[in-house]
Structure formats: C-alpha cells, structure tokens
DSSP file (Angstrom, degrees, kcal/mol; ACC not computed):
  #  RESIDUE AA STRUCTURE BP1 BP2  ACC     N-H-->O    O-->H-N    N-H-->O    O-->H-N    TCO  KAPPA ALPHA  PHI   PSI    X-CA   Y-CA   Z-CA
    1    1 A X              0   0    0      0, 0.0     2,-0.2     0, 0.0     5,-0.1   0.000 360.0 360.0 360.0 131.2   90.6  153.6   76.4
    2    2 A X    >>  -     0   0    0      1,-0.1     3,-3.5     2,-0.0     4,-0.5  -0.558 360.0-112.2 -65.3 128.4   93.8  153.9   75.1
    3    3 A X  G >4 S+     0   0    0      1,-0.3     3,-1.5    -2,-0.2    -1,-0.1   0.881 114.5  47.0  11.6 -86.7   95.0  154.8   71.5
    4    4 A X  G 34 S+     0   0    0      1,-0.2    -1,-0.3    -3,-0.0    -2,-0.0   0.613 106.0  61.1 -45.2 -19.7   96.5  151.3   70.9
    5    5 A X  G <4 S+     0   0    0     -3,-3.5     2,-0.2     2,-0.0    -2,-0.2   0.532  83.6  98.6-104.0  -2.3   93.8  149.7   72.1
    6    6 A X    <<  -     0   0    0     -3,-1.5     2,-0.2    -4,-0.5    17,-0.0  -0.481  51.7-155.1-106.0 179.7   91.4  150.9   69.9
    7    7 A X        +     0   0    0     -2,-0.2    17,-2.0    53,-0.0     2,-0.4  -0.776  11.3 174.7-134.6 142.2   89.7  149.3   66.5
    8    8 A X  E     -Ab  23  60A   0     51,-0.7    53,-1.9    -2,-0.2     2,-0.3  -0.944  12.6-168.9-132.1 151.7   88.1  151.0   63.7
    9    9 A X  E     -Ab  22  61A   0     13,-2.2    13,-1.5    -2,-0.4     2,-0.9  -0.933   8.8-148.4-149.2 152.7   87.1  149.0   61.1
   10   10 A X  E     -Ab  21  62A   0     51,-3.5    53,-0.9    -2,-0.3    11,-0.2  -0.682  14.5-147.4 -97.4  94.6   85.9  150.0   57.3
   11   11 A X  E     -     0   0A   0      9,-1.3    53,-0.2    -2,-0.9     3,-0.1  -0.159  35.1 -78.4 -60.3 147.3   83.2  148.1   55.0
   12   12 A X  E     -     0   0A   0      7,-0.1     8,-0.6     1,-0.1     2,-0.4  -0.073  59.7-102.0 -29.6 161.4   82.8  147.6   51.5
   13   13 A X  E     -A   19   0A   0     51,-0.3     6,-0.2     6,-0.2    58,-0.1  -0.820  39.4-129.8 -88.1 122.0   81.4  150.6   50.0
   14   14 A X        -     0   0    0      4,-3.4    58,-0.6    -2,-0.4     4,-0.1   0.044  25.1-114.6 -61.0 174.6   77.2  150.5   49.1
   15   15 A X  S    S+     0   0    0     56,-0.1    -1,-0.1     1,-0.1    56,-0.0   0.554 105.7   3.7-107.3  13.8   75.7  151.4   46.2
   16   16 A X  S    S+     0   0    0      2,-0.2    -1,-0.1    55,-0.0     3,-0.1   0.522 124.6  48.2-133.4 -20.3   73.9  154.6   48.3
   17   17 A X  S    S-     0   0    0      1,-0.3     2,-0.4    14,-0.0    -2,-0.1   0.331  91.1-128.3-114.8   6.8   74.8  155.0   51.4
   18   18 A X        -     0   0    0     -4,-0.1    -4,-3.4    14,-0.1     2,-0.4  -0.664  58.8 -32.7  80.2-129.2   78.9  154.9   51.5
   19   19 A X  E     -A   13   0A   0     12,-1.9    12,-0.2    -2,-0.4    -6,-0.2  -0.987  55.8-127.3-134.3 132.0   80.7  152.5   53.9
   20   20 A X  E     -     0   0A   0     -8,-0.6    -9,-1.3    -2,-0.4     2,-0.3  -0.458  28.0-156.2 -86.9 160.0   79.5  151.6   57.2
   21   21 A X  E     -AC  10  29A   0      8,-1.3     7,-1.4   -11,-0.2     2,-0.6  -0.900  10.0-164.2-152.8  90.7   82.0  152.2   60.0
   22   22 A X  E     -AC   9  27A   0    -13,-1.5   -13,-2.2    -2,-0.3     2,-0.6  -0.607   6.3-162.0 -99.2 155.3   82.2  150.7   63.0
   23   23 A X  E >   -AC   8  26A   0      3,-1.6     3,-1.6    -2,-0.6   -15,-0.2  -0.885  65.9 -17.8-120.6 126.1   84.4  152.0   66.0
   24   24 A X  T 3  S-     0   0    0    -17,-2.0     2,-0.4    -2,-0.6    -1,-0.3   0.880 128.7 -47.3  30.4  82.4   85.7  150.3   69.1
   25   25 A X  T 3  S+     0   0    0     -3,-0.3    -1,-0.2     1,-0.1     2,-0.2  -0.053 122.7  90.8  92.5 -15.0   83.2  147.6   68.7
   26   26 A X  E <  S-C   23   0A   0     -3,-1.6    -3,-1.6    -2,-0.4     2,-0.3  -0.596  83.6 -86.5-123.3 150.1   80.3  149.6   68.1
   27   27 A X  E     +C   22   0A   0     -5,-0.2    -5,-0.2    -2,-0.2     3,-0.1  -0.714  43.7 171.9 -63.5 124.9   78.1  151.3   64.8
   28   28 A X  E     -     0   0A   0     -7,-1.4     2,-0.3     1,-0.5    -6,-0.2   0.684  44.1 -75.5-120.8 -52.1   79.7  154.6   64.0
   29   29 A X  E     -C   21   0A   0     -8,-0.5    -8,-1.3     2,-0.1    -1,-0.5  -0.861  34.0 -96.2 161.1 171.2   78.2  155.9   60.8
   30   30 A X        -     0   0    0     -2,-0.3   -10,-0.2   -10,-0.2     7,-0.1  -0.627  44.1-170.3-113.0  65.9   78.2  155.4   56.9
   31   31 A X        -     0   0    0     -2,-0.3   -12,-1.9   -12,-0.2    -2,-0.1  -0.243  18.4-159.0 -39.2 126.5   80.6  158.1   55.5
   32   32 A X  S    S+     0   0    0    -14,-0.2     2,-0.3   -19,-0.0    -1,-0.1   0.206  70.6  23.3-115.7  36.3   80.7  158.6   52.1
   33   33 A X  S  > S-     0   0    0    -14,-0.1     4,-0.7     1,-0.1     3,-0.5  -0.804  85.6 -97.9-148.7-170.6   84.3  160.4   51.7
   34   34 A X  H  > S+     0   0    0     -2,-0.3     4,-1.5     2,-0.2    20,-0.1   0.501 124.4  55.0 -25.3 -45.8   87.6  160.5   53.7
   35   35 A X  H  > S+     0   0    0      1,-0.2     4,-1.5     2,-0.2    -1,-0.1   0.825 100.4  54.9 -68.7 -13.0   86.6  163.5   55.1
   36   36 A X  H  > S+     0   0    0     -3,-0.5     4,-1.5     2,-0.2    -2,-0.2   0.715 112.1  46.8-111.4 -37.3   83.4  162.2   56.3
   37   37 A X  H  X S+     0   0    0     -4,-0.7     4,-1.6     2,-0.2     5,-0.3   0.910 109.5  54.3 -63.5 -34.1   85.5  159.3   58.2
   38   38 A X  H  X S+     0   0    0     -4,-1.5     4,-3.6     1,-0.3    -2,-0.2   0.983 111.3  42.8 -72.7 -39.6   87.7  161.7   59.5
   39   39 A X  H  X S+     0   0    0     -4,-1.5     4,-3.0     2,-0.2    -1,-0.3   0.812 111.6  51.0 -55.1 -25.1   84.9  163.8   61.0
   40   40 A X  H  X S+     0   0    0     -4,-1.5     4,-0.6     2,-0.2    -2,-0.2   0.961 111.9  52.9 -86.8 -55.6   82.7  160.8   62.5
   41   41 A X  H >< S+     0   0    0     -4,-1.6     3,-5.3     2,-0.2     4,-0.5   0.965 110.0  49.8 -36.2 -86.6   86.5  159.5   64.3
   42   42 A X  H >< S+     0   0    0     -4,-3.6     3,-3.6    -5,-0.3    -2,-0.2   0.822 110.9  48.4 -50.5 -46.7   86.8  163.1   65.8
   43   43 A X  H 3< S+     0   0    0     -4,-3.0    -1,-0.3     1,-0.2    -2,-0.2   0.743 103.6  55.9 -50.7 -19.9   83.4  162.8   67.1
   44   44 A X  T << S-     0   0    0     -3,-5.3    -1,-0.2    -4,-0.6    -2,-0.2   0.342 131.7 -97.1-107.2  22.3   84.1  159.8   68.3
   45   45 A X  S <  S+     0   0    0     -3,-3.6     2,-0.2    -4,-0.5    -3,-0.1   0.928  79.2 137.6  77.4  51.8   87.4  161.7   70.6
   46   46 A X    >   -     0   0    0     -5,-0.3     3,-0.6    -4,-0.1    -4,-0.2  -0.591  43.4-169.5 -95.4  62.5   89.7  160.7   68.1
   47   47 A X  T 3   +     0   0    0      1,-0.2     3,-0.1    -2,-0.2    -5,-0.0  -0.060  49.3  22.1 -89.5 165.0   91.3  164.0   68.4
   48   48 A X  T 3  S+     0   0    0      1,-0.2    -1,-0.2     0, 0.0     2,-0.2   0.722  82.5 145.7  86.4  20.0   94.0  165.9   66.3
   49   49 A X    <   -     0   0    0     -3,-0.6     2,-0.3   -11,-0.1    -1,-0.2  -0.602  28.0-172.5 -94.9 165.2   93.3  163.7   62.7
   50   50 A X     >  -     0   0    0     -2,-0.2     4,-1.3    -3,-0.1   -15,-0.0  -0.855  43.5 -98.5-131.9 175.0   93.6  165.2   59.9
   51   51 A X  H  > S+     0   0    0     -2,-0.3     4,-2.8     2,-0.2     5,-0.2   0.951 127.1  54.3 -46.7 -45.9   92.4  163.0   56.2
   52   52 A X  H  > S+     0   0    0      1,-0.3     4,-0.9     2,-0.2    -1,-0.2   0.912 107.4  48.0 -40.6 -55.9   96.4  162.3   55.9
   53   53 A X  H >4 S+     0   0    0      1,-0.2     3,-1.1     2,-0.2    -1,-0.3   0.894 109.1  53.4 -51.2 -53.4   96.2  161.0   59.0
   54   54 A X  H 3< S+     0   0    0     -4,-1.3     3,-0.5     1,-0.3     6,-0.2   0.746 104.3  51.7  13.4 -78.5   93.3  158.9   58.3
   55   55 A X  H 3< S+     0   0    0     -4,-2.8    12,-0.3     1,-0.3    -1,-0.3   0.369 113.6  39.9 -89.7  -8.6   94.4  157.2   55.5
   56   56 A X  S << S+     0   0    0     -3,-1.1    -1,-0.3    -4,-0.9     2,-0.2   0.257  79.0 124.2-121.4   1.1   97.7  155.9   56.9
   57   57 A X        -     0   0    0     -3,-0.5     3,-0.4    -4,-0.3    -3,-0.0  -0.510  47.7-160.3 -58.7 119.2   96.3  155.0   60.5
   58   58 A X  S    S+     0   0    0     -2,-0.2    -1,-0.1     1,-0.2    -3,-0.0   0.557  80.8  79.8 -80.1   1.9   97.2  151.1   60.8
   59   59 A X  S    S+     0   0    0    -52,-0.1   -51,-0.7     2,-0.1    -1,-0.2   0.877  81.5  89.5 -64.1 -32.4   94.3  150.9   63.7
   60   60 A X  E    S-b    8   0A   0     -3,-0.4     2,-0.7    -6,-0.2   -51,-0.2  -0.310  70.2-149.5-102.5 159.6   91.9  150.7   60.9
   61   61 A X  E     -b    9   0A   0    -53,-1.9   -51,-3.5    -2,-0.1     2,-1.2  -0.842  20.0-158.9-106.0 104.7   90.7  147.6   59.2
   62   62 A X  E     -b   10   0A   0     -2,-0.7     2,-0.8   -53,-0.1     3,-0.4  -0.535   9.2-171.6-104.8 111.4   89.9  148.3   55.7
   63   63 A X        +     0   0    0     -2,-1.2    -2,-0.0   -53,-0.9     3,-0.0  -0.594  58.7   7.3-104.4 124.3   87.7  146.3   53.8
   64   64 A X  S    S-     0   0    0     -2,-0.8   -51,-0.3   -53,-0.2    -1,-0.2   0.659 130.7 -15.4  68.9  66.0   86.6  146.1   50.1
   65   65 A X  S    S-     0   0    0     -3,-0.4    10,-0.1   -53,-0.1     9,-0.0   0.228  82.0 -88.8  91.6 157.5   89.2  148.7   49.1
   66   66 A X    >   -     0   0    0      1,-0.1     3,-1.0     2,-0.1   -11,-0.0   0.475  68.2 -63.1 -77.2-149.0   91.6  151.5   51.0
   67   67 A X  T 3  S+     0   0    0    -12,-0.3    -1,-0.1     1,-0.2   -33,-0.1   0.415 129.1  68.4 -64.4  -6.5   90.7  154.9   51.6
   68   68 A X  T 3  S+     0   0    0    -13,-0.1     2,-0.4   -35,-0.1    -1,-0.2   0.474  79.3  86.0 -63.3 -43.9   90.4  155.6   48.2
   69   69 A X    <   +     0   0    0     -3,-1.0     3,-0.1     5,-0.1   -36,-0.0  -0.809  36.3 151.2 -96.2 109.1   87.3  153.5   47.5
   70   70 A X        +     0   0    0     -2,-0.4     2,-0.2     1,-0.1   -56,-0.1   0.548  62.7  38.3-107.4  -2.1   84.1  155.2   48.1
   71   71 A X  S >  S-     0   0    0    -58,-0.1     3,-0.7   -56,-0.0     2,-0.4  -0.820  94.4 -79.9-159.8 155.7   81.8  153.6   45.8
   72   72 A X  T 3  S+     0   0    0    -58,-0.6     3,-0.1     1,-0.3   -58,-0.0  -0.783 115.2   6.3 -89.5 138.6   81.3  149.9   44.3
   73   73 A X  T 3  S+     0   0    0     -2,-0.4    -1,-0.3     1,-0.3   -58,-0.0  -0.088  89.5 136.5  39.5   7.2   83.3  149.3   42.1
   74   74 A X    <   -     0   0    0     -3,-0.7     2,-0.4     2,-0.0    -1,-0.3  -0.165  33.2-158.8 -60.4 162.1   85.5  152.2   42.1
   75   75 A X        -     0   0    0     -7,-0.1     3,-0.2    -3,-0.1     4,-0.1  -0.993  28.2-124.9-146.0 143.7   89.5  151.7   41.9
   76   76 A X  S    S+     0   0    0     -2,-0.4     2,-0.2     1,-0.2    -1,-0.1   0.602  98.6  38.8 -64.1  -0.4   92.3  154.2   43.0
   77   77 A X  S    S-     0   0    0      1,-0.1    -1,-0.2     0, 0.0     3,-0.2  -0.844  98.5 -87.7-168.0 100.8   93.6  153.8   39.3
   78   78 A X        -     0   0    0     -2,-0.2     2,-0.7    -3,-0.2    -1,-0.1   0.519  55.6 -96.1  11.5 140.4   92.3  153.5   35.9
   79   79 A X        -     0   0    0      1,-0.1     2,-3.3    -4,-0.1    -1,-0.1  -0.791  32.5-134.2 -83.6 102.2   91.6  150.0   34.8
   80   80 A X        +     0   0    0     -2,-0.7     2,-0.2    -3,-0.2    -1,-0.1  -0.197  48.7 149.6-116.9  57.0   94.9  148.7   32.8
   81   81 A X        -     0   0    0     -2,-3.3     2,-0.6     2,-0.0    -2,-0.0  -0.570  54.0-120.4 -67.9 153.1   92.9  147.1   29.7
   82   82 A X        -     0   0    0     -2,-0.2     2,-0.8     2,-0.0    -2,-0.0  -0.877  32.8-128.3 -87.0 127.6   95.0  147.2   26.4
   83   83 A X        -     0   0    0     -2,-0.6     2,-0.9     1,-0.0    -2,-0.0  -0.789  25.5-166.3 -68.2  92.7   92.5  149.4   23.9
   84   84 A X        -     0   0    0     -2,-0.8    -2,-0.0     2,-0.0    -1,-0.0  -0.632  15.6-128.1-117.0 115.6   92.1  147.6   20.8
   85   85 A X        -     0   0    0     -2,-0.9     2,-0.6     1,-0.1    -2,-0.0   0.185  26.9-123.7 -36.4 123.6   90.4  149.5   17.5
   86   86 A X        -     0   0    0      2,-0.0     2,-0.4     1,-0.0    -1,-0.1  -0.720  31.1-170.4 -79.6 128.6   87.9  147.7   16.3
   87   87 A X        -     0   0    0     -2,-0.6    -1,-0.0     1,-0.1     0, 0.0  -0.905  14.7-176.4-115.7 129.0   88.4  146.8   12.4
   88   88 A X    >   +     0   0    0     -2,-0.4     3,-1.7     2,-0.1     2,-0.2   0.610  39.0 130.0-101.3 -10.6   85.7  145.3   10.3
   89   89 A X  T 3  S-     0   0    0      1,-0.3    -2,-0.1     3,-0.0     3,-0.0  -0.432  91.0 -14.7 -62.8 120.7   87.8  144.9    7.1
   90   90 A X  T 3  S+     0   0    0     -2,-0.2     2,-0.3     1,-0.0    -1,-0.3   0.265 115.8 102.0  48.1  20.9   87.5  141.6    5.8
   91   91 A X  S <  S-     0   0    0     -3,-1.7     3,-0.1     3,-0.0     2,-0.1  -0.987  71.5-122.7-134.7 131.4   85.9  140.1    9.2
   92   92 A X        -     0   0    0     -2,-0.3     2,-0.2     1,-0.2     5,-0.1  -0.260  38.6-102.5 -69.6 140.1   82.3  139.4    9.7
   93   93 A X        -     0   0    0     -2,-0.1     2,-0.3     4,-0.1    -1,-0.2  -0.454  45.3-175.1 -88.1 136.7   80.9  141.3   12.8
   94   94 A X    >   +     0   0    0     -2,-0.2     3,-0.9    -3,-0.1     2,-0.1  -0.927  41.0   8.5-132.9 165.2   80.5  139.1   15.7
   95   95 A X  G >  S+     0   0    0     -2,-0.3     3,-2.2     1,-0.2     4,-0.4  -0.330 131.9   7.1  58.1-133.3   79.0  139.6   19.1
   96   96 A X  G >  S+     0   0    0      1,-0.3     3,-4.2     2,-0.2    -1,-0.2   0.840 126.9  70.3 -39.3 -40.2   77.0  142.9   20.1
   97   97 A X  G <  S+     0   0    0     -3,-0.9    -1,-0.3     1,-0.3    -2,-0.1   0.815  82.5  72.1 -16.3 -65.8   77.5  143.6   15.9
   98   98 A X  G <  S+     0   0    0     -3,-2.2    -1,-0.3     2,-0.1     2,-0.2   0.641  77.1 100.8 -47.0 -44.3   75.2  140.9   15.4
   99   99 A X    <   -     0   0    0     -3,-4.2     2,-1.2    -4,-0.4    -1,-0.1  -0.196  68.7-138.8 -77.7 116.8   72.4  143.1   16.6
  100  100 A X        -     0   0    0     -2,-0.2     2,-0.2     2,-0.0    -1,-0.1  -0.473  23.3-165.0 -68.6  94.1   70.0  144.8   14.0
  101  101 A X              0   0    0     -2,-1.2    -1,-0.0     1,-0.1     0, 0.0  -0.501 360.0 360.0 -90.5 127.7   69.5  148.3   15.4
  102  102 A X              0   0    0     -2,-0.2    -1,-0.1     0, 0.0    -2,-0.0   0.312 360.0 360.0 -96.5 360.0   66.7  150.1   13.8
C-alpha cells in the first residue's frame, strides 16, 4: 500500500489507557505519548518517522486534540482565565464561603 494511500487516525484521549489508534483501517494500539505513536507507526512499516515527523503528518486524523493532548482534558497551553483576588471587605461571602468548615 502506498504512502498516500494510507489512514491513521487518532481518538480522544482516556482517562487510563491513552488514545486508541487505528491504522489503515484496522486497531493499532493505545499510546499514551507521541513517542509511543511514533513507535506503534514504525511497527506498523511506517519507516524513517521520527516524533517531528509525527506531529506534522497530514495522513493522520486527529481527534479530541493534536499531538499534544494525551490526557482528558489536557490543553497544549495554559487556560487563559483572568485571575481575580478575592476581597471580602465590605461584601458578604457568597458561594463555596457559605460553607461552615469545622
């Protein structure tokens, strides 16, 4: 099978087992890094990749996040919340506050 004609494609990431991976049509393995993909493709005569390679191949389909994502809910980048200090001067505590921790 020719190089062009073949498919990998990448699943959401689990919450143990990494991301299942099938290749040209078929179940491949559940890697849980970039390296772990790159080995399971050479084993499967994908030869000469390296991670680089990997991670910018446009045969592969990825889905629930890029090469990046290994884990649920992970993100290639901080989450871009504004941080605001909580101040209790002169405002009544509301929400989790509420709760009387002994």
């Amino acid at each position: 099978m020719a190089v062009n004609e073949r498919s990998v494609i990448v699943y959401p990431p689990t919450k143990l087992e990494g991301r299942q991976v099938w290749v040209d049509g078929e179940p491949a393995g559940t890697p849980q890094s970039l390296r772990a993909l790159t080995e399971l493709l050479r084993r499967a005569g994908w030869e000469g990749l390296d991670e680089v390679d990997v991670a910018d191949l446009p045969l592969i389909e990825w889905y629930g996040g890029g090469p990046e994502v290994w884990t649920p809910g992970s993100r290639p980048w901080p989450a871009q919340r504004p941080v605001v200090p909580h101040s209790t001067r002169g405002s009544e505590p509301q929400g989790p506050d509420l709760i009387e921790r002994k």
